[in-house]
HTML snippet that shows the backbone in 3Dmol.js (N, CA, C, O; Angstrom):
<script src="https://3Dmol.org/build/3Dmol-min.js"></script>
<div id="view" style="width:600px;height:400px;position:relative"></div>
<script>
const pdb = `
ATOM      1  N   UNK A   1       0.853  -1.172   0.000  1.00  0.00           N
ATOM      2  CA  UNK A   1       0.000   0.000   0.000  1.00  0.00           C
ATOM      3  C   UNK A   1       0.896   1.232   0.000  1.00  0.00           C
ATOM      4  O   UNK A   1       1.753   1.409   0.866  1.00  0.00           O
ATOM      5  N   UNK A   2       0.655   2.120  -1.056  1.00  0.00           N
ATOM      6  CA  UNK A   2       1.713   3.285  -0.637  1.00  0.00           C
ATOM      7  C   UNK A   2       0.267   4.228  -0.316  1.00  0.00           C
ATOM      8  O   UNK A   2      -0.885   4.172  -0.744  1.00  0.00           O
ATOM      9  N   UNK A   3       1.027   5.155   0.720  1.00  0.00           N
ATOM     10  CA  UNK A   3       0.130   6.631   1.077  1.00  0.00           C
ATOM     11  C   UNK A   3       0.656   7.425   0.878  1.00  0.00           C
ATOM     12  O   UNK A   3       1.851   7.624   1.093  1.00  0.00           O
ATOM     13  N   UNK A   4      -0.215   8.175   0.350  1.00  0.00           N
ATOM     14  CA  UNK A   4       0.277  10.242  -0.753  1.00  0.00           C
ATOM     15  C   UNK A   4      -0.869  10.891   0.490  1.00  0.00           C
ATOM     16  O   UNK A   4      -1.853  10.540   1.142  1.00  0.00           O
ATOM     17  N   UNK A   5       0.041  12.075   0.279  1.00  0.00           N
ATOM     18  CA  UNK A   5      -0.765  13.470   1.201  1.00  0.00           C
ATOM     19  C   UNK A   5      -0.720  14.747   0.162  1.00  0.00           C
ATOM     20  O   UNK A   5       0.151  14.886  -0.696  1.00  0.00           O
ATOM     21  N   UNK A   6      -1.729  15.587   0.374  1.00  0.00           N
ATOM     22  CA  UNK A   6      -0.866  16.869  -0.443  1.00  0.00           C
ATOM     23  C   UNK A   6      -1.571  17.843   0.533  1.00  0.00           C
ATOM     24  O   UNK A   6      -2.175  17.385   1.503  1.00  0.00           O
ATOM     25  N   UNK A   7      -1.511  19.145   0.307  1.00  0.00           N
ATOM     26  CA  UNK A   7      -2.031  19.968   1.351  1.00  0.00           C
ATOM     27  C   UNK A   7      -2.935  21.071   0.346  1.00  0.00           C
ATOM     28  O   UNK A   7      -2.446  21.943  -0.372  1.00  0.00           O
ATOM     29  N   UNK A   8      -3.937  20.851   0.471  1.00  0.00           N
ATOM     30  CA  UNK A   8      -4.435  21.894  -0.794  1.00  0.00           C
ATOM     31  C   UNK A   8      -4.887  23.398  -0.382  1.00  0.00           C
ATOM     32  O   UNK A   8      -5.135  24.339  -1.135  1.00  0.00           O
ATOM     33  N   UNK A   9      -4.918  23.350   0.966  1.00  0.00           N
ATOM     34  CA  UNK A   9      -4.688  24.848   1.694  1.00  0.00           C
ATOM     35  C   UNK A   9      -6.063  24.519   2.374  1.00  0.00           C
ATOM     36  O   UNK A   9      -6.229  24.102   3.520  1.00  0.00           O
ATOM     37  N   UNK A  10      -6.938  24.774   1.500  1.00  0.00           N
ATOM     38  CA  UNK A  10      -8.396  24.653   2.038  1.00  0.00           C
ATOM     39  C   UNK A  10      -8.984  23.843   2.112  1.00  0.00           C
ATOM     40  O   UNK A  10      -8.749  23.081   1.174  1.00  0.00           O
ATOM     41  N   UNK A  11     -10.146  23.279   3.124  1.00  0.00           N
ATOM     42  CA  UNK A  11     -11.288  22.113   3.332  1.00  0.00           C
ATOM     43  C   UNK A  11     -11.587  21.793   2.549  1.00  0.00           C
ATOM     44  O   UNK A  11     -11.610  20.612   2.205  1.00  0.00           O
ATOM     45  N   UNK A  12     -12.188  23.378   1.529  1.00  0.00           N
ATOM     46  CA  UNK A  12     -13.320  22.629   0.019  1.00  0.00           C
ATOM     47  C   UNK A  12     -12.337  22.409  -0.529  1.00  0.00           C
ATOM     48  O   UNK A  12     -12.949  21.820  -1.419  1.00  0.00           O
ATOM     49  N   UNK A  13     -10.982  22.302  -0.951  1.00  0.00           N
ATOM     50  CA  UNK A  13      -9.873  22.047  -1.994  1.00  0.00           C
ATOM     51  C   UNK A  13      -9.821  20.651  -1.105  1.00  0.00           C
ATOM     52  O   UNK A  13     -10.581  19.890  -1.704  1.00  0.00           O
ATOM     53  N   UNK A  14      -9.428  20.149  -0.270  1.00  0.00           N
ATOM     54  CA  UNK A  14      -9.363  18.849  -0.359  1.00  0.00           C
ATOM     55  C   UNK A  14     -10.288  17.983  -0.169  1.00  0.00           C
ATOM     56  O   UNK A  14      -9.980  16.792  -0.198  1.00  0.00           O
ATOM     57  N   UNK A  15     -11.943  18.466   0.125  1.00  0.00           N
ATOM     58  CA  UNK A  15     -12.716  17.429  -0.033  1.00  0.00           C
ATOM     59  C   UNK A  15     -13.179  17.579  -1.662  1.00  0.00           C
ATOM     60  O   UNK A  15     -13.651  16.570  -2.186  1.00  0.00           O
ATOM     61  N   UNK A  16     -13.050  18.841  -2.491  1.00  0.00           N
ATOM     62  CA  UNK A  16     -13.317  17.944  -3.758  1.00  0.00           C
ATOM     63  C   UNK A  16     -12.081  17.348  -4.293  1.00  0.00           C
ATOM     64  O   UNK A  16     -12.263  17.032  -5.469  1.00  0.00           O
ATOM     65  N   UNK A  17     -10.271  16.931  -3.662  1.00  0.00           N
ATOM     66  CA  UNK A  17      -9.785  16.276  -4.386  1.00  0.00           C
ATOM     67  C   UNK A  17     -10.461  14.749  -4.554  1.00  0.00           C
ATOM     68  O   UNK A  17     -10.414  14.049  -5.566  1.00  0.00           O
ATOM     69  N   UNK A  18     -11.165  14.402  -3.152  1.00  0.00           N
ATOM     70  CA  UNK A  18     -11.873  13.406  -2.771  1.00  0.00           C
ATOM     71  C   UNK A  18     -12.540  13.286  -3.837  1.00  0.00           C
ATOM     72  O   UNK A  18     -12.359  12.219  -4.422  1.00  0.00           O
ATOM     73  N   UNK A  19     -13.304  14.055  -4.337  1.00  0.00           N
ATOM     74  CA  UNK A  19     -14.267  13.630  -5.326  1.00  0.00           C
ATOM     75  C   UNK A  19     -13.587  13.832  -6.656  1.00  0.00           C
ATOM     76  O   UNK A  19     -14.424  13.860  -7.558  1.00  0.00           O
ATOM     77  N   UNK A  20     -12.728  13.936  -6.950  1.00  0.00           N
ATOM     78  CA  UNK A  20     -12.309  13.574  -8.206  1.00  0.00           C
ATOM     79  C   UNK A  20     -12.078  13.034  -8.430  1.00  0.00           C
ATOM     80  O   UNK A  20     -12.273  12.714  -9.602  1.00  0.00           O
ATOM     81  N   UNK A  21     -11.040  11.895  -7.161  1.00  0.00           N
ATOM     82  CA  UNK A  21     -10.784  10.888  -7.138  1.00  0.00           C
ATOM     83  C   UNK A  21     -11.847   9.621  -7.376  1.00  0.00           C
ATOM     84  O   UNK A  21     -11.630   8.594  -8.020  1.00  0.00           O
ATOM     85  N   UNK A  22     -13.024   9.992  -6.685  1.00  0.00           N
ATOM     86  CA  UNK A  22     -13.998   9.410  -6.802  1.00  0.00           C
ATOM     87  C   UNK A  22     -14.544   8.652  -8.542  1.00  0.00           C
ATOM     88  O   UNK A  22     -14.584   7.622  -9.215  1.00  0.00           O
ATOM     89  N   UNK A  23     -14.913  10.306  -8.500  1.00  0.00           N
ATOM     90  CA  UNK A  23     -15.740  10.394  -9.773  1.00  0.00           C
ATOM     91  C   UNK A  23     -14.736   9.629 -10.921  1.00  0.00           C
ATOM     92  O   UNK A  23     -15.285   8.972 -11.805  1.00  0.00           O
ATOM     93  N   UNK A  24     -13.265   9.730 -10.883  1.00  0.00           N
ATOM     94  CA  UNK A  24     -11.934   9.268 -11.826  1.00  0.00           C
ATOM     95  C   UNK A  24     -12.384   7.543 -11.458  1.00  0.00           C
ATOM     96  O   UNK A  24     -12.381   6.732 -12.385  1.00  0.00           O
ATOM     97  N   UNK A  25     -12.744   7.120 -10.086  1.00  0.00           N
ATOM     98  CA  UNK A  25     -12.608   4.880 -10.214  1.00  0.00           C
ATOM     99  C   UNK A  25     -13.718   4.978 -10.683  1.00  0.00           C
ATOM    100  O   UNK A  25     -13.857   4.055 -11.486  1.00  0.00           O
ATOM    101  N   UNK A  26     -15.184   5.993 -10.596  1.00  0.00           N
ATOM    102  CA  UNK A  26     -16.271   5.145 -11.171  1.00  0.00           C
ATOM    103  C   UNK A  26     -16.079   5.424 -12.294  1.00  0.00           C
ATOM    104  O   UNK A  26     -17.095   4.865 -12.706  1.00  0.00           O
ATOM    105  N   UNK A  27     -15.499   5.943 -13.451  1.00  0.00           N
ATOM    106  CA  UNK A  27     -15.044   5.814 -14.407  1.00  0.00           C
ATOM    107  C   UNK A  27     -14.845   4.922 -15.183  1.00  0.00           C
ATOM    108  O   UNK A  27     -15.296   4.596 -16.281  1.00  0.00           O
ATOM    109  N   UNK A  28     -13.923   4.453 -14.321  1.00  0.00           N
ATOM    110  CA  UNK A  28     -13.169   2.963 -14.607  1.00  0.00           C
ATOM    111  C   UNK A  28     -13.988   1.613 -14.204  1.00  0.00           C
ATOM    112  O   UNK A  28     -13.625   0.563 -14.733  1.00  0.00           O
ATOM    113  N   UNK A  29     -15.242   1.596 -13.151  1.00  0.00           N
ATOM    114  CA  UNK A  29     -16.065   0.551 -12.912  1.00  0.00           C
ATOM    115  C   UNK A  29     -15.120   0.266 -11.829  1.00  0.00           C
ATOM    116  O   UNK A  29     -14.696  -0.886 -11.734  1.00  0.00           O
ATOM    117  N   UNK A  30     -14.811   0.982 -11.167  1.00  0.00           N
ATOM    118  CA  UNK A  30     -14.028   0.756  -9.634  1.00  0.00           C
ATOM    119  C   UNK A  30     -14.996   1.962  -8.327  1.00  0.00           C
ATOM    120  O   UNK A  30     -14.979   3.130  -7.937  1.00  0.00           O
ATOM    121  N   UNK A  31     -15.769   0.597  -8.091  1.00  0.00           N
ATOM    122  CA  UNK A  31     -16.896   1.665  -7.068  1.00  0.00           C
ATOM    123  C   UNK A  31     -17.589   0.917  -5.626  1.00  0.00           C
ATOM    124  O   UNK A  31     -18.770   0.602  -5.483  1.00  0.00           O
ATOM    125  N   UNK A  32     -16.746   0.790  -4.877  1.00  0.00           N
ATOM    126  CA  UNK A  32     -17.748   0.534  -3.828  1.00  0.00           C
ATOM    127  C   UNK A  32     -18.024   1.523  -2.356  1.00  0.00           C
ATOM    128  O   UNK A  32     -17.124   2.095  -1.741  1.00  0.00           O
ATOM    129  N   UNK A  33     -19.231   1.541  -2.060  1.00  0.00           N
ATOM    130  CA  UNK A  33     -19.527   2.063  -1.101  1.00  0.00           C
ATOM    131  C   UNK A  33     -19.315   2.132  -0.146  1.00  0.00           C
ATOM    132  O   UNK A  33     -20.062   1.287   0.350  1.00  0.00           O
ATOM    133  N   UNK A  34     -18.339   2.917   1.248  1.00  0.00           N
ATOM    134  CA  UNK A  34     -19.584   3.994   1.444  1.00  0.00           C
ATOM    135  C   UNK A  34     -18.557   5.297   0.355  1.00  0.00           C
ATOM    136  O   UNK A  34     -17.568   4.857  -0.231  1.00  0.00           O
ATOM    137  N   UNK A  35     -18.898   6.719   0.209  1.00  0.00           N
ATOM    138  CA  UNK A  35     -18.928   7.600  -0.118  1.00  0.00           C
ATOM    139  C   UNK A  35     -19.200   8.838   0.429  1.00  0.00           C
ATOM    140  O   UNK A  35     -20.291   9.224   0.008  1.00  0.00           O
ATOM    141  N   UNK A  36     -18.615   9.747   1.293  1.00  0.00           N
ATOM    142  CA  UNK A  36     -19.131  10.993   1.815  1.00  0.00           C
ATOM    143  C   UNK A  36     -18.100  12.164   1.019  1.00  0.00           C
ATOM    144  O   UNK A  36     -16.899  11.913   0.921  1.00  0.00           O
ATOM    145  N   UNK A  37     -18.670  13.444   0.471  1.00  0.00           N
ATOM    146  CA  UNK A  37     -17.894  14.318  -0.148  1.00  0.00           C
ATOM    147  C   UNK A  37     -18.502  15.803   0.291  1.00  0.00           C
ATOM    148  O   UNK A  37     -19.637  15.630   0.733  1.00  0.00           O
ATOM    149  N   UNK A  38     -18.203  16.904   0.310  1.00  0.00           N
ATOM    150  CA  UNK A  38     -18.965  17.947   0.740  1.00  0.00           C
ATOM    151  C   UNK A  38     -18.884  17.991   2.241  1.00  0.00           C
ATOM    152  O   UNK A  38     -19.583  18.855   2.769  1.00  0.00           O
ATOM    153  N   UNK A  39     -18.098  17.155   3.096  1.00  0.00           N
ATOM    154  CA  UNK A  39     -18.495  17.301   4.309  1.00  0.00           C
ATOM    155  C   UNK A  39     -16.534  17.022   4.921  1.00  0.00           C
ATOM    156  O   UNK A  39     -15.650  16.759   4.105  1.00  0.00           O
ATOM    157  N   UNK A  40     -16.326  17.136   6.112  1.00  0.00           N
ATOM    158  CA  UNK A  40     -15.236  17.241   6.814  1.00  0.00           C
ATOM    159  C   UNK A  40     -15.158  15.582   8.047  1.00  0.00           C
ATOM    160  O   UNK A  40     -16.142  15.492   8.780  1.00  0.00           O
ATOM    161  N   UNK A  41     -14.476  14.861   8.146  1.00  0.00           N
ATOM    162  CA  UNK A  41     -13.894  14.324   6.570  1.00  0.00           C
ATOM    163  C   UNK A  41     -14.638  14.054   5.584  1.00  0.00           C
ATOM    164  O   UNK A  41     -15.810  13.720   5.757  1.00  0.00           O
ATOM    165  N   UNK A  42     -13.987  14.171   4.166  1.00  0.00           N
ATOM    166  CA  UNK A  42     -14.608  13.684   3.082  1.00  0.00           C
ATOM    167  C   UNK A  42     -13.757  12.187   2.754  1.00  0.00           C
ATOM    168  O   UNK A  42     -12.541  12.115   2.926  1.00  0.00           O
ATOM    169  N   UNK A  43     -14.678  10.883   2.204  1.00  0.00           N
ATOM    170  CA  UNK A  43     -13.784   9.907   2.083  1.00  0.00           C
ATOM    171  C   UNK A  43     -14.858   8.945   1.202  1.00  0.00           C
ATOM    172  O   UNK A  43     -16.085   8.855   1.214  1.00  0.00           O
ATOM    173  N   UNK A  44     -13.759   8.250   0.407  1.00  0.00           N
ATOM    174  CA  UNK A  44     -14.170   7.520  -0.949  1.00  0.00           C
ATOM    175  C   UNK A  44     -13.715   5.716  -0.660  1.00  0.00           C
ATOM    176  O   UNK A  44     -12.510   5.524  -0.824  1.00  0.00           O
ATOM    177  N   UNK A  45     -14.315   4.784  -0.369  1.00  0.00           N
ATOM    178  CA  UNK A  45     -13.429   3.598  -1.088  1.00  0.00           C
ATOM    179  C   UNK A  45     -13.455   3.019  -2.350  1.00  0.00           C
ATOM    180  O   UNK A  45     -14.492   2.433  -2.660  1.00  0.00           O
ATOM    181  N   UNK A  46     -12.384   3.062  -3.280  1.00  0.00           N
ATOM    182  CA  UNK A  46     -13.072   2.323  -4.420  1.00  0.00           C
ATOM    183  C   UNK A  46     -12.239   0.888  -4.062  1.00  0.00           C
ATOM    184  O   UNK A  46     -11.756   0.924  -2.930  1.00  0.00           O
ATOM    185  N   UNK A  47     -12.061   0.036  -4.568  1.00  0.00           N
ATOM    186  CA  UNK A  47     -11.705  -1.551  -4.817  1.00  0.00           C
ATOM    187  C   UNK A  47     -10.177  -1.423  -4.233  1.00  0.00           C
ATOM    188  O   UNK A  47      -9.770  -1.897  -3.172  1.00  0.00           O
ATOM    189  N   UNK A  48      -9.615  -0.847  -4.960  1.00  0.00           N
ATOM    190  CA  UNK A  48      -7.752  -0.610  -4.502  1.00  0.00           C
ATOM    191  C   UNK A  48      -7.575   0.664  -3.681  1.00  0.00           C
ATOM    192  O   UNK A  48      -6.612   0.808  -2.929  1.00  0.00           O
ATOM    193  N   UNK A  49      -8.406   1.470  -3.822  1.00  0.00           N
ATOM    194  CA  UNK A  49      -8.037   2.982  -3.197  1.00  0.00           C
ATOM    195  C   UNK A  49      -8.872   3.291  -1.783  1.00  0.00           C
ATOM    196  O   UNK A  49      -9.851   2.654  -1.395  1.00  0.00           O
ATOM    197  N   UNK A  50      -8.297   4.329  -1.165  1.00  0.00           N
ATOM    198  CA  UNK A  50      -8.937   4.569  -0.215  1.00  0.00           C
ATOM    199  C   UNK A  50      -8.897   5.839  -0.118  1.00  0.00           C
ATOM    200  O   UNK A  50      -8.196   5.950   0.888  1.00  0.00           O
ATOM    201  N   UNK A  51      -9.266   7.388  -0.595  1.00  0.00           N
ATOM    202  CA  UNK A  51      -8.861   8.702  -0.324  1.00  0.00           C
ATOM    203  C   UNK A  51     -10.088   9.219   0.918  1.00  0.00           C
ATOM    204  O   UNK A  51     -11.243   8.858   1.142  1.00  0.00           O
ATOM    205  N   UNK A  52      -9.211  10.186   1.519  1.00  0.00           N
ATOM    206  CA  UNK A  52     -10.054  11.229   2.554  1.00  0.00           C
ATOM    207  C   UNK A  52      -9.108  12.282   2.617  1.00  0.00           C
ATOM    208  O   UNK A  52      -7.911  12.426   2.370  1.00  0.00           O
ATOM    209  N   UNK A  53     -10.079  12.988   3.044  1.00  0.00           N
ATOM    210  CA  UNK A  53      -9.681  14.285   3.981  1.00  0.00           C
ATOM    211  C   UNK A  53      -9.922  14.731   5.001  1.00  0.00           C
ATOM    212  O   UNK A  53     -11.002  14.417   5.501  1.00  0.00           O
ATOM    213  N   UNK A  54      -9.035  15.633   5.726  1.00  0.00           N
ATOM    214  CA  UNK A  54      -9.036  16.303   7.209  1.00  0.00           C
ATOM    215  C   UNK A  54      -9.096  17.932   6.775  1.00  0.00           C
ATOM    216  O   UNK A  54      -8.616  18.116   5.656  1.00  0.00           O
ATOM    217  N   UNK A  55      -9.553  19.055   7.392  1.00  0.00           N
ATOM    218  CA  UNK A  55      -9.514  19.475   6.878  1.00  0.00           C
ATOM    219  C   UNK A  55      -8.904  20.017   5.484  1.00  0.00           C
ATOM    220  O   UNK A  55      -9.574  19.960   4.452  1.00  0.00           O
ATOM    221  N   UNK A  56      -7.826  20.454   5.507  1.00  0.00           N
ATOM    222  CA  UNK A  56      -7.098  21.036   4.470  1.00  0.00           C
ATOM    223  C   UNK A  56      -5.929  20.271   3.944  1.00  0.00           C
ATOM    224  O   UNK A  56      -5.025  20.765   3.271  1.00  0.00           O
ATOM    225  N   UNK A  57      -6.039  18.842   4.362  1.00  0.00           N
ATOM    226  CA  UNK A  57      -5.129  17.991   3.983  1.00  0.00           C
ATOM    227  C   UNK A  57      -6.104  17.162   3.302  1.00  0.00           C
ATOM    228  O   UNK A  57      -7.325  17.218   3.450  1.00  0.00           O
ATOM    229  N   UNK A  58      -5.307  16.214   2.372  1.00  0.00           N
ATOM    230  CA  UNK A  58      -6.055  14.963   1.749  1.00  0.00           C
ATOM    231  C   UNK A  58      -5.359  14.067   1.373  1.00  0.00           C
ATOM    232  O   UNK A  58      -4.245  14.331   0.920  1.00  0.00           O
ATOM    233  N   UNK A  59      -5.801  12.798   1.449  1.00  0.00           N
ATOM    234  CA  UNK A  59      -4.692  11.388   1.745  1.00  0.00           C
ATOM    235  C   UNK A  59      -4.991  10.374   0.888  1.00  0.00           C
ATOM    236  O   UNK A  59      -6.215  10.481   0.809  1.00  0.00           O
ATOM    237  N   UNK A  60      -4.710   9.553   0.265  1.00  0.00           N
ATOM    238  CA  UNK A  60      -4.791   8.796  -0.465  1.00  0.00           C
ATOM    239  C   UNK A  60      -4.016   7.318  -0.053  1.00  0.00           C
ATOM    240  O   UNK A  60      -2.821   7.200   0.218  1.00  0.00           O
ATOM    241  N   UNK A  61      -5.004   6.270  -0.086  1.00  0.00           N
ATOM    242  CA  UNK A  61      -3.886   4.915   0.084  1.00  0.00           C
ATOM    243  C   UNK A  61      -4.427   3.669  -1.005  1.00  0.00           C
ATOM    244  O   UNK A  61      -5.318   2.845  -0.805  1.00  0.00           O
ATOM    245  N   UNK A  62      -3.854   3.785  -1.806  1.00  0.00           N
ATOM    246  CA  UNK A  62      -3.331   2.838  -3.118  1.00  0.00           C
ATOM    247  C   UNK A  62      -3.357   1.440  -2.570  1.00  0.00           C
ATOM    248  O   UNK A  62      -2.982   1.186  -1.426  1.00  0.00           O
ATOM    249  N   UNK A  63      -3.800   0.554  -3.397  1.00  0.00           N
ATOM    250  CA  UNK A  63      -3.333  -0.474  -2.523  1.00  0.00           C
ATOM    251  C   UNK A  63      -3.022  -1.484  -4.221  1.00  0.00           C
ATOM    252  O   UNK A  63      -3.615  -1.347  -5.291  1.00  0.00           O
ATOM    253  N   UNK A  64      -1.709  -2.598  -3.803  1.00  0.00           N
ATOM    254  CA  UNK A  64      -1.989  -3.656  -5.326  1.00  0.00           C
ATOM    255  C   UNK A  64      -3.139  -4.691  -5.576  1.00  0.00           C
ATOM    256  O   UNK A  64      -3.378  -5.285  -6.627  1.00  0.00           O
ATOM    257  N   UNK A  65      -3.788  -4.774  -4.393  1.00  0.00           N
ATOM    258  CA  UNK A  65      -4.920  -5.524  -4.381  1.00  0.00           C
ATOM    259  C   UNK A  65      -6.197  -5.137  -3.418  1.00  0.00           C
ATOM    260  O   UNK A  65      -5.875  -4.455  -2.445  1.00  0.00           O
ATOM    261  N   UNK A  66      -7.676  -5.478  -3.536  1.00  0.00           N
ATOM    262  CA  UNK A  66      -8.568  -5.107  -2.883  1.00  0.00           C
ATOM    263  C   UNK A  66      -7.860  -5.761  -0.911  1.00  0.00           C
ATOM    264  O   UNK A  66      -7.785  -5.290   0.224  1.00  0.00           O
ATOM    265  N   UNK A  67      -7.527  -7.021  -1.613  1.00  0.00           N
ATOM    266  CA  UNK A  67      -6.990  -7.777  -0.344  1.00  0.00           C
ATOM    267  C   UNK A  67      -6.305  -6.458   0.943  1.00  0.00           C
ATOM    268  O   UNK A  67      -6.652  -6.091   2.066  1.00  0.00           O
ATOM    269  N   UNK A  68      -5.261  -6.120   0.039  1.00  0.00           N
ATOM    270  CA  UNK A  68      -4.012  -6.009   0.677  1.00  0.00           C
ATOM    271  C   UNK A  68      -4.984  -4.834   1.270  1.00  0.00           C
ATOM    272  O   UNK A  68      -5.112  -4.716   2.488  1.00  0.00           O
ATOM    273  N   UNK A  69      -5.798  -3.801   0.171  1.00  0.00           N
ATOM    274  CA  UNK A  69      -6.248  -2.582   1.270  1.00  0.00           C
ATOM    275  C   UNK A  69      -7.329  -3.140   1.830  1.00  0.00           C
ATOM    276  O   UNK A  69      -7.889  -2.188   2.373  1.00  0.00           O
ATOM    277  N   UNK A  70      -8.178  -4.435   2.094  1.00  0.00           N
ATOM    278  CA  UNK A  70      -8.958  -4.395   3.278  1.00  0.00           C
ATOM    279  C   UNK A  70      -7.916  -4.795   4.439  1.00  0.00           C
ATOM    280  O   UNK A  70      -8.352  -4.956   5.578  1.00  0.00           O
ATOM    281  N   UNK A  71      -6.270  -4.990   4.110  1.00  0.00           N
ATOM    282  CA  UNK A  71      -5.400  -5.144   5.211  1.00  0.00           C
ATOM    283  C   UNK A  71      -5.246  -4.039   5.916  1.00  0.00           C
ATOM    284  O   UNK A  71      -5.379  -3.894   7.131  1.00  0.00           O
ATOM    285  N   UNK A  72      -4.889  -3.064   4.900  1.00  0.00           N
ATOM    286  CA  UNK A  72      -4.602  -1.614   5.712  1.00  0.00           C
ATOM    287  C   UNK A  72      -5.863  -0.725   6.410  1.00  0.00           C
ATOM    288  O   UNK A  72      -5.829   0.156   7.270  1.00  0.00           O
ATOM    289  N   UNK A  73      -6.880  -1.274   5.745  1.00  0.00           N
ATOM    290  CA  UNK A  73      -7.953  -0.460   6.686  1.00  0.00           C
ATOM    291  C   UNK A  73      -8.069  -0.925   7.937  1.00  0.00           C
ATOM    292  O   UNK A  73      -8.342  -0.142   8.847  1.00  0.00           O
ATOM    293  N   UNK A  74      -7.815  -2.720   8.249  1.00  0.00           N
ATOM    294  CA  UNK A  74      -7.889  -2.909   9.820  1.00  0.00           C
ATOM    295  C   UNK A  74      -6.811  -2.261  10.428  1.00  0.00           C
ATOM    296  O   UNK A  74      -7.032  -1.906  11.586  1.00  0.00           O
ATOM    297  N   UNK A  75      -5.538  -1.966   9.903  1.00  0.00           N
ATOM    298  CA  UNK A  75      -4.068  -1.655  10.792  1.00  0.00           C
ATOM    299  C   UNK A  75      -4.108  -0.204  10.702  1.00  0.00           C
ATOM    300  O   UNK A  75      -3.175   0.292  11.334  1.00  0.00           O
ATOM    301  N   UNK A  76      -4.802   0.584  10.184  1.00  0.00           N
ATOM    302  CA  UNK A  76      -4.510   2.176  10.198  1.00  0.00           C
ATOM    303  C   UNK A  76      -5.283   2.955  10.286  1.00  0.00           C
ATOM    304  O   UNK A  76      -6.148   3.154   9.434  1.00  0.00           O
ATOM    305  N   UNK A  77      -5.123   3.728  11.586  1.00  0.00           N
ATOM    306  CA  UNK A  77      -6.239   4.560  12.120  1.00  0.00           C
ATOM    307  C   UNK A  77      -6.558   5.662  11.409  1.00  0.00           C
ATOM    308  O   UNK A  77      -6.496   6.810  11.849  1.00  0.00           O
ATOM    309  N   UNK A  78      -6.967   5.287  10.108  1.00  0.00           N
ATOM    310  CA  UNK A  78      -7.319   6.895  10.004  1.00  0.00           C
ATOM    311  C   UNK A  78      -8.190   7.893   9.871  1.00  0.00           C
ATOM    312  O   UNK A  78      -7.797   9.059   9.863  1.00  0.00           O
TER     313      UNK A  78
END
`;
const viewer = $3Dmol.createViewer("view");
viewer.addModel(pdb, "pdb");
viewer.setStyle({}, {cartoon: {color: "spectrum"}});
viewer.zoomTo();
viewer.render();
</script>
Protein backbone atom coordinates (compact mmCIF):
# COMPACT_ATOMS: atom_id res chain seq x y z
CA UNK A 1 0.00 0.00 0.00
CA UNK A 2 1.71 3.29 -0.64
CA UNK A 3 0.13 6.63 1.08
CA UNK A 4 0.28 10.24 -0.75
CA UNK A 5 -0.77 13.47 1.20
CA UNK A 6 -0.87 16.87 -0.44
CA UNK A 7 -2.03 19.97 1.35
CA UNK A 8 -4.44 21.89 -0.79
CA UNK A 9 -4.69 24.85 1.69
CA UNK A 10 -8.40 24.65 2.04
CA UNK A 11 -11.29 22.11 3.33
CA UNK A 12 -13.32 22.63 0.02
CA UNK A 13 -9.87 22.05 -1.99
CA UNK A 14 -9.36 18.85 -0.36
CA UNK A 15 -12.72 17.43 -0.03
CA UNK A 16 -13.32 17.94 -3.76
CA UNK A 17 -9.79 16.28 -4.39
CA UNK A 18 -11.87 13.41 -2.77
CA UNK A 19 -14.27 13.63 -5.33
CA UNK A 20 -12.31 13.57 -8.21
CA UNK A 21 -10.78 10.89 -7.14
CA UNK A 22 -14.00 9.41 -6.80
CA UNK A 23 -15.74 10.39 -9.77
CA UNK A 24 -11.93 9.27 -11.83
CA UNK A 25 -12.61 4.88 -10.21
CA UNK A 26 -16.27 5.15 -11.17
CA UNK A 27 -15.04 5.81 -14.41
CA UNK A 28 -13.17 2.96 -14.61
CA UNK A 29 -16.07 0.55 -12.91
CA UNK A 30 -14.03 0.76 -9.63
CA UNK A 31 -16.90 1.67 -7.07
CA UNK A 32 -17.75 0.53 -3.83
CA UNK A 33 -19.53 2.06 -1.10
CA UNK A 34 -19.58 3.99 1.44
CA UNK A 35 -18.93 7.60 -0.12
CA UNK A 36 -19.13 10.99 1.81
CA UNK A 37 -17.89 14.32 -0.15
CA UNK A 38 -18.96 17.95 0.74
CA UNK A 39 -18.50 17.30 4.31
CA UNK A 40 -15.24 17.24 6.81
CA UNK A 41 -13.89 14.32 6.57
CA UNK A 42 -14.61 13.68 3.08
CA UNK A 43 -13.78 9.91 2.08
CA UNK A 44 -14.17 7.52 -0.95
CA UNK A 45 -13.43 3.60 -1.09
CA UNK A 46 -13.07 2.32 -4.42
CA UNK A 47 -11.70 -1.55 -4.82
CA UNK A 48 -7.75 -0.61 -4.50
CA UNK A 49 -8.04 2.98 -3.20
CA UNK A 50 -8.94 4.57 -0.22
CA UNK A 51 -8.86 8.70 -0.32
CA UNK A 52 -10.05 11.23 2.55
CA UNK A 53 -9.68 14.28 3.98
CA UNK A 54 -9.04 16.30 7.21
CA UNK A 55 -9.51 19.47 6.88
CA UNK A 56 -7.10 21.04 4.47
CA UNK A 57 -5.13 17.99 3.98
CA UNK A 58 -6.05 14.96 1.75
CA UNK A 59 -4.69 11.39 1.74
CA UNK A 60 -4.79 8.80 -0.47
CA UNK A 61 -3.89 4.92 0.08
CA UNK A 62 -3.33 2.84 -3.12
CA UNK A 63 -3.33 -0.47 -2.52
CA UNK A 64 -1.99 -3.66 -5.33
CA UNK A 65 -4.92 -5.52 -4.38
CA UNK A 66 -8.57 -5.11 -2.88
CA UNK A 67 -6.99 -7.78 -0.34
CA UNK A 68 -4.01 -6.01 0.68
CA UNK A 69 -6.25 -2.58 1.27
CA UNK A 70 -8.96 -4.40 3.28
CA UNK A 71 -5.40 -5.14 5.21
CA UNK A 72 -4.60 -1.61 5.71
CA UNK A 73 -7.95 -0.46 6.69
CA UNK A 74 -7.89 -2.91 9.82
CA UNK A 75 -4.07 -1.66 10.79
CA UNK A 76 -4.51 2.18 10.20
CA UNK A 77 -6.24 4.56 12.12
CA UNK A 78 -7.32 6.90 10.00
Amino acid sequence: VAVSFKIPGLREDAQAAVRVRRDRARTRGSDRTPSVTGHDPSYFRGDRLFAWSRGGYYFAADASSPEALDRFMQAFPY
